[in-house]
N, C-alpha and C positions, 0 to 999 in steps of 0.2 A: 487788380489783385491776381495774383498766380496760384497754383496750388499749394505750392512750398508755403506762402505768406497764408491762406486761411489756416493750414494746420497750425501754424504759427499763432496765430490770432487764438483759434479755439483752444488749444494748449494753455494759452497763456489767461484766460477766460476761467475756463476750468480745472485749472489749478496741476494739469496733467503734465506729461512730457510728452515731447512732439513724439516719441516712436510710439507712445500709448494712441496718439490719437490720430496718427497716419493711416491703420488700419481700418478703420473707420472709416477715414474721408474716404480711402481708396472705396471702401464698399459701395457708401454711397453713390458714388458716381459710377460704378460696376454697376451696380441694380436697378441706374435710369437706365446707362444704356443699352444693357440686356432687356428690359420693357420695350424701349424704342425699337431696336432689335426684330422685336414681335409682331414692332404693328400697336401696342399699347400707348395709350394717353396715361402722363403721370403730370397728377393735379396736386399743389402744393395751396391749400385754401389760403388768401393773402399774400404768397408770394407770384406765382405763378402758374402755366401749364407747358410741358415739354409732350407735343405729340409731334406724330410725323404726317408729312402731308404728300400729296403726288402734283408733281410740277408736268401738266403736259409738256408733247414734244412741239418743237417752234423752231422756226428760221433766224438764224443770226449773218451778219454780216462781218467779214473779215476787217479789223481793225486798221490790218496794214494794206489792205485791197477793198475796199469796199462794193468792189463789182462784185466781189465772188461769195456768195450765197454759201451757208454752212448749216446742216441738215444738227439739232442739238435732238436727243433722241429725249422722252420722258424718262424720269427718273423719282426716287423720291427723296425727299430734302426735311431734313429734323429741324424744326421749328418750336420759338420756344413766345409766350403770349403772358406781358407781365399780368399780376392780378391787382385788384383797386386799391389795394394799401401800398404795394411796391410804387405804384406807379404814383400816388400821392404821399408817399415818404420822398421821391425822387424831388417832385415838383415840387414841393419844402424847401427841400435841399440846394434848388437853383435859385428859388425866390433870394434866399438868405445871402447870397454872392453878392 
């Protein structure tokens, strides 16, 4: 599902037009990632958790040379952790296939 398609979806849900409700999504997703941004944990009870987490730094190997040793520096990486009901609406939804 792309962005374009949930505006899509929720417009057509609640009864709106997609420009009434693109402002919205956009915010939405503006106000995780200004959280993440900070360093904040944003906890969706049921759906999920979007925090950010710190990847030490680690040695990697060149793909096309595998002798040569590549120096990957720590960084941090936004990570997102589903909650028990996503994650068993999911498992539902694959039994049924």
């Amino acid at each position: 599902m792309t962005k374009a398609e949930l505006i899509e979806e929720i417009a057509e849900k609640l009864n709106e037009s997609k420009k009434s409700v693109t402002p919205v999504v956009e915010e939405v997703f503006s106000s995780i990632e200004g959280a993440l941004a900070k360093g904040e944990k944003c906890t969706f009870v049921g759906f999920g958790v979007f925090e950010v987490k710190d990847r030490a730094a680690r040695e990697g190997r060149n793909p096309q040379d595998p002798s040569k040793i590549v120096k990957i520096p720590a960084k941090k990486v936004p990570v997102f952790r589903p909650g028990k009901a996503l994650k068993e609406k999911v498992l539902k939804t694959k039994k049924k296939k």
